[in-house]
C-alpha positions in Angstrom: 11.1 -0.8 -21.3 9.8 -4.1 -22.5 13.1 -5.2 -24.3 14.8 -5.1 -21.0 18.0 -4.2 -21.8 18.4 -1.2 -19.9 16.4 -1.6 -16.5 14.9 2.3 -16.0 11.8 3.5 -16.8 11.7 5.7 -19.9 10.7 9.6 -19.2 9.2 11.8 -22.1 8.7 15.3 -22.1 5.9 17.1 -24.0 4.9 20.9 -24.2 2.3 20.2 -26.9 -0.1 17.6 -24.4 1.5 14.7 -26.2 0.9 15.2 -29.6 5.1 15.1 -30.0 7.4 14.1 -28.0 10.3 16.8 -26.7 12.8 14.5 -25.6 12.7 10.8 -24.3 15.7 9.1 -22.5 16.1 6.3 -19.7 16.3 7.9 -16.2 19.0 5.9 -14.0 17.3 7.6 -10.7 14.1 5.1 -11.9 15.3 1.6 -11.6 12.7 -0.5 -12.5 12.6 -4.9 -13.6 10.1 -4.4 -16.1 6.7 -4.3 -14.3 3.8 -1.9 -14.2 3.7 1.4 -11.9 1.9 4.6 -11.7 2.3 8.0 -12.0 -0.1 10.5 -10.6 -0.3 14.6 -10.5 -1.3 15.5 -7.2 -0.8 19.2 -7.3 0.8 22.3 -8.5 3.8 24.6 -6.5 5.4 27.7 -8.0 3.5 27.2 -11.1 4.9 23.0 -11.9 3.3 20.0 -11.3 3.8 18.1 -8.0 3.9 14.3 -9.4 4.0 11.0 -8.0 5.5 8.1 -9.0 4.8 4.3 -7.2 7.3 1.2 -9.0 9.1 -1.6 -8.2 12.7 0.4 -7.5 14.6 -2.6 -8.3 16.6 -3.4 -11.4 16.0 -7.2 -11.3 13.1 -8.0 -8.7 9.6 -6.8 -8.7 10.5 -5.4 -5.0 11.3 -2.3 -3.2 7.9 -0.8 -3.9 8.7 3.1 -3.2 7.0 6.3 -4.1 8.9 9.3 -5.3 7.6 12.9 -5.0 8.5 15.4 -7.8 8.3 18.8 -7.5 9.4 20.0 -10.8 7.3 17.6 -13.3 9.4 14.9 -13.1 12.9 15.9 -13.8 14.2 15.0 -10.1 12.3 13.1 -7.7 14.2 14.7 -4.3 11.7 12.8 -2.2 11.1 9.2 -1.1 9.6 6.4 0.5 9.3 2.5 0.8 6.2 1.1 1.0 6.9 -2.7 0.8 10.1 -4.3 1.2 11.4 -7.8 1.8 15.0 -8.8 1.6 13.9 -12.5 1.7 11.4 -12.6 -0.7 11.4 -11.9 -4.9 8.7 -10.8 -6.9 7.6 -9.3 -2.5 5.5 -6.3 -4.3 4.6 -5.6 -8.2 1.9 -4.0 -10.2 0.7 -0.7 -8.2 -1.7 2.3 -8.6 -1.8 5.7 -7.3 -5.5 7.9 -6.1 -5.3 11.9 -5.2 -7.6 11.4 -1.9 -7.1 15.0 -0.8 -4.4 17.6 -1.2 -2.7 15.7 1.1 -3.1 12.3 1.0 -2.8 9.6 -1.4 -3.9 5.7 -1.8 -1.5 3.5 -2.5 -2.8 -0.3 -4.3 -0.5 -2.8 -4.9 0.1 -6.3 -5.2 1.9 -8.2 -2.3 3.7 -11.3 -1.2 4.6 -12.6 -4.7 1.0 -11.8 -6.0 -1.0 -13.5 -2.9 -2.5 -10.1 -1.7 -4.0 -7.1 -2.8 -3.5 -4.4 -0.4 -4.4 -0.5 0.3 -2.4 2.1 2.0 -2.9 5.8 2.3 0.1 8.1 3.0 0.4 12.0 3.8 3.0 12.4 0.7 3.1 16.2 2.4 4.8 14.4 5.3 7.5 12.5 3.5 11.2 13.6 3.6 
């Protein structure tokens, strides 16, 4: 959301591929201070897409780096994690990409230290709770 005056990320839903949109709404469970993120499908139970979803979880400060874990394309996201957090710091970790390594692992790239490092970390998203 560019305009910033609601500080979620916007979720649409598609059954034609994205041709048209179903429905398209601010999710309050995706806070978010305007900054770039990632979403990534990294496999399929009972028929739905597992997805993951890597942002700055923070309303205000591009902080709080955390990856979510959907198991029913994106409606919830039941499952959590911080990857980089710092109380003291603003802007502590921003723009962020996702990679599938295997059917258990993924690589995590983001931008840390108020944009002074680049780094790389690989977490079993199986293993989250």
């Amino acid at each position: 959301n560019q305009k910033g005056d609601i500080r979620s990320r916007i979720v649409a839903f598609s059954s034609n591929g994205g041709v048209t949109w179903d429905s398209t709404y601010f999710d309050p469970d995706l806070p978010d201070p305007i900054c770039q993120g990632s979403i990534l499908n990294i496999g399929k139970k009972d028929g739905k897409n597992i997805l993951a979803f890597l942002n700055a979880a923070d309303q205000k400060l591009r902080n709080n780096l955390t990856l979510r874990i959907s198991y029913d394309e994106g409606k919830t996201w039941p499952v959590h994690k911080v990857i980089a957090f710092d109380p003291d710091k603003e802007d502590y970790a921003a723009y962020s990409d996702l990679v599938k390594i295997d059917e258990q692992t993924i690589g995590i790239l983001f931008e840390l230290d108020h944009y002074q490092k680049i780094q790389f970390e690989v977490v079993n998203w199986k293993k989250i709770k």
